[in-house]
N, C-alpha and C positions, 0 to 999 in steps of 0.2 A: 504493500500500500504506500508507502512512506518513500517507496523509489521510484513511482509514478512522479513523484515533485522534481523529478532530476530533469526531467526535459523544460520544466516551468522557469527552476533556477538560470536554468541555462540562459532563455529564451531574454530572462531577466537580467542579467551579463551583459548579453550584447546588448540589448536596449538602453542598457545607463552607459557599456562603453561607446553606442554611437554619440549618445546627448553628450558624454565629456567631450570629444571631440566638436562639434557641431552647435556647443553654445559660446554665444559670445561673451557671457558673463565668464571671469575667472574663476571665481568661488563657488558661481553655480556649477563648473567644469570638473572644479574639484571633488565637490558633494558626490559628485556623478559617480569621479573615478572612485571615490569612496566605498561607495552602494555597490562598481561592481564586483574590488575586492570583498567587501562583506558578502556579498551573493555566492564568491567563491568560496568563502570560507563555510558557509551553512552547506554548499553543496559536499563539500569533504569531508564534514559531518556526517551526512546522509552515506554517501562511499566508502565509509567505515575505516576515514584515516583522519582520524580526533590529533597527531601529533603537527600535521600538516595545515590543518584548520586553526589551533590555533596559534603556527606561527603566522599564515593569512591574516588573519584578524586581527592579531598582536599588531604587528610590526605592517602590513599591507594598508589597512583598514584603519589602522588606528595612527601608528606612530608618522607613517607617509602622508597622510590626511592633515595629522598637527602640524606638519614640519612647514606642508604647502602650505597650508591657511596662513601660519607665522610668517614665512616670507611674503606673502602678497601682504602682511600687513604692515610690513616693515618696511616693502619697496614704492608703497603708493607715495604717490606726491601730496603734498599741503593742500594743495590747490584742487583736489580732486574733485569732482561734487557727486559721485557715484559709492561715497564710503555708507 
């Protein structure tokens, strides 16, 4: 039952990997790329490799995720008006 969600997860990968690509917001880009390491990492759960998943999530999903958002906020300009 539970590995019927494997084709859904997937479907949902690519779908947040096109929107990172193809938004023009940065931080909406990131979100994106976010959701679609998180999506990987729930998928690796379901495939019955829990070591892989949560270095996904850890380090993919989470720590790549802080690092971007930190930089985009560190490299905006003063002058921005999209903060």
């Amino acid at each position: 039952m539970i590995e019927a969600l494997t084709p859904l997860l997937c479907a949902a990968i690519l779908i947040s990997a096109v929107l990172a690509v193809i938004l023009d917001d940065t931080v909406s880009a990131v979100i994106s790329a976010g959701l679609a390491s998180l999506f990987a990492a729930v998928t690796y759960v379901i495939l019955a490799a829990p070591d892989v998943a949560m270095t996904e999530a850890s380090i993919g999903s989470g720590l790549a995720t802080v690092i971007f958002l930190y930089a985009i906020k560190r490299t905006r300009n003063p002058g921005d008006s999209d903060q």
